[in-house]
N, C-alpha and C positions, 0 to 999 in steps of 0.2 A: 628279511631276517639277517642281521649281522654278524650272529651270535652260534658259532658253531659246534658247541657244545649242548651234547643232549640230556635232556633236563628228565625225560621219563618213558619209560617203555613197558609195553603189556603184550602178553601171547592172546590174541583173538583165535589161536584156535586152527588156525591154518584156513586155505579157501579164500587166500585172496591174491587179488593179482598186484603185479610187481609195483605199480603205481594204481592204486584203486583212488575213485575218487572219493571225497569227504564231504562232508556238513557237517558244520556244526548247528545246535540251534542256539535262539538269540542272548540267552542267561550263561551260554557255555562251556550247560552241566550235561548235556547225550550228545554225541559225534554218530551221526551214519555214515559206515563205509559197503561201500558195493563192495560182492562177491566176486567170485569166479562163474559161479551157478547164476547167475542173477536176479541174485536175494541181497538180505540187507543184514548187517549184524550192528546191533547199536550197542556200542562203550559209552559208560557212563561214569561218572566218580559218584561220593556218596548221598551226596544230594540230587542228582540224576535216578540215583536207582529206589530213592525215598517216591520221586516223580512219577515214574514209570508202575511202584506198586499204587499207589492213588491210583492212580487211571488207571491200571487195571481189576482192583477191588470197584471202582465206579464204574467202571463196563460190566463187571459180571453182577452186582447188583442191579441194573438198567437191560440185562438178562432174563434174570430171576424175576424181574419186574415183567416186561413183556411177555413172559409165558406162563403168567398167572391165566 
């Protein structure tokens, strides 16, 4: 990166450490950053988090499915 001007920032909340590591995944709309606890907090922008509710309404249907 050439470019040292910063384009955008968000509060996650606190619980991370000084240099945490990242992923992104491959469309990169949700970033995973490790915690301090070592858990995960996934950022997403708004097409990330349209993602994340899918698959979570298709999990809890596939739920409600198996405990028929």
């Amino acid at each position: 990166m050439d470019n040292v001007n910063l384009l955008t920032s968000t509060d996650a909340d606190g619980g991370l450490p000084a240099s945490p590591p990242i992923r992104f995944n491959k469309e990169g709309i949700l970033l995973a950053v490790s915690t301090n606890d070592n858990g995960i907090k996934i950022l997403a922008n708004s097409y990330g988090i349209r993602l994340l509710r899918t698959v979570d309404a298709s999990r809890a249907a596939s739920v409600a499915v198996a405990s028929e």
